[in-house]
C-alpha positions in Angstrom: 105.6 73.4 66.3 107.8 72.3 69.3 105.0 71.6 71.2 103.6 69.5 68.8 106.6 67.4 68.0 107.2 66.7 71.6 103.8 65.5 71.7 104.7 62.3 70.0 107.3 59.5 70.1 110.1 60.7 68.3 111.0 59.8 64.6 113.8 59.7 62.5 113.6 62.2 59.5 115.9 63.8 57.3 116.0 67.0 56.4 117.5 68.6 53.4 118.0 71.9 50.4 118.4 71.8 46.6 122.3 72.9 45.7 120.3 74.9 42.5 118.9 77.5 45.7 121.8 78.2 47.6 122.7 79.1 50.8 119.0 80.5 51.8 117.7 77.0 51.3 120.4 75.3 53.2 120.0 77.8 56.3 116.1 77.4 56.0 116.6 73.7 56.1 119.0 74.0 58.9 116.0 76.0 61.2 113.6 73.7 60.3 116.1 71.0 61.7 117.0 72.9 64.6 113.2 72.4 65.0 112.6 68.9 65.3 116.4 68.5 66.9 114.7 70.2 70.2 111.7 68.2 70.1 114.0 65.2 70.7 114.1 63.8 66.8 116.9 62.2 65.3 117.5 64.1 62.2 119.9 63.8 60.0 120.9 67.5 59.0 121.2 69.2 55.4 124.3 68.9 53.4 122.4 72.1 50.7 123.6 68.8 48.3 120.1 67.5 47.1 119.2 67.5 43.1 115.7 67.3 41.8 115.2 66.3 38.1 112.3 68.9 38.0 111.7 73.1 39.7 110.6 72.7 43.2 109.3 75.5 45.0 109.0 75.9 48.3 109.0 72.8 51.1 108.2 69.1 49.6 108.6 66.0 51.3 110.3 62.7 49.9 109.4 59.4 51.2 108.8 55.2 51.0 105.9 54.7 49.6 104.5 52.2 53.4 102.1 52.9 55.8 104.7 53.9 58.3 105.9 56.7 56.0 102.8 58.0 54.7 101.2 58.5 58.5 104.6 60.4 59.3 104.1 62.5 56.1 100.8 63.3 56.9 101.5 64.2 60.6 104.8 66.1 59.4 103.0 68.5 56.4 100.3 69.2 59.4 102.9 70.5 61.5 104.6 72.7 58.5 101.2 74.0 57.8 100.5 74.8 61.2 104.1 76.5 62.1 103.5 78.8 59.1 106.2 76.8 56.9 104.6 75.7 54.7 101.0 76.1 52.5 99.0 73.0 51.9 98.8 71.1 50.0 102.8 69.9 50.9 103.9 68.4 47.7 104.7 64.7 48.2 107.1 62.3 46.1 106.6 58.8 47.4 109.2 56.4 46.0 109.0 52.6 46.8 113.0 52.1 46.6 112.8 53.6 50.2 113.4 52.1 52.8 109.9 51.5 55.1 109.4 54.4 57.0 112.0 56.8 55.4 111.2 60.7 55.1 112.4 63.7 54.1 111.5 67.1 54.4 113.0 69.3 51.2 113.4 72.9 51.2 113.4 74.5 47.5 112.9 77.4 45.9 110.9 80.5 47.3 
């Protein structure tokens, strides 16, 4: 995955865990952060504060609904699939009250 993510001009990205899930969420979050931290990102680190109004299992991202933020979505989910993170299809909530080029990467429930 590091490999991968130094291959490419860096992005910003946030990265964050459902309170509901705990303290397993928030340190899976954290790795997956530590992650893109070393591949030169700016990320902005879990808090293990997020809500979701519905169960969410496993690792979803959130996101603006632009072009910007859909090619970064699609480049980010390959890279979780790849690094064994995550299982495709990566479930994807695109919001258009985003700003332009905003993503997150959510960690939930096993």
């Amino acid at each position: 995955m590091l490999k991968v993510l130094k291959g490419i001009n860096p992005e910003k990205i946030t990265i964050q865990s459902l309170l509901s899930e705990g303290r397993e969420a928030l340190q899976y979050a954290g790795k997956i952060a530590d992650v893109f931290k070393a591949a030169g990102w700016d990320v902005t680190p879990p808090t293990g504060m997020g809500s979701s109004t519905a169960p969410r299992i496993g690792i979803f991202i959130v996101s603006a609904k632009d072009e910007k933020a859909m090619r970064l979505n699609e480049f980010v989910a390959g890279v979780l699939v790849a690094g064994g993170l995550a299982t495709s299809p990566i479930g994807l909530d695109a919001d258009s009250k985003r700003p332009s080029g905003d993503v997150e990467i959510w960690v939930g429930s096993k």
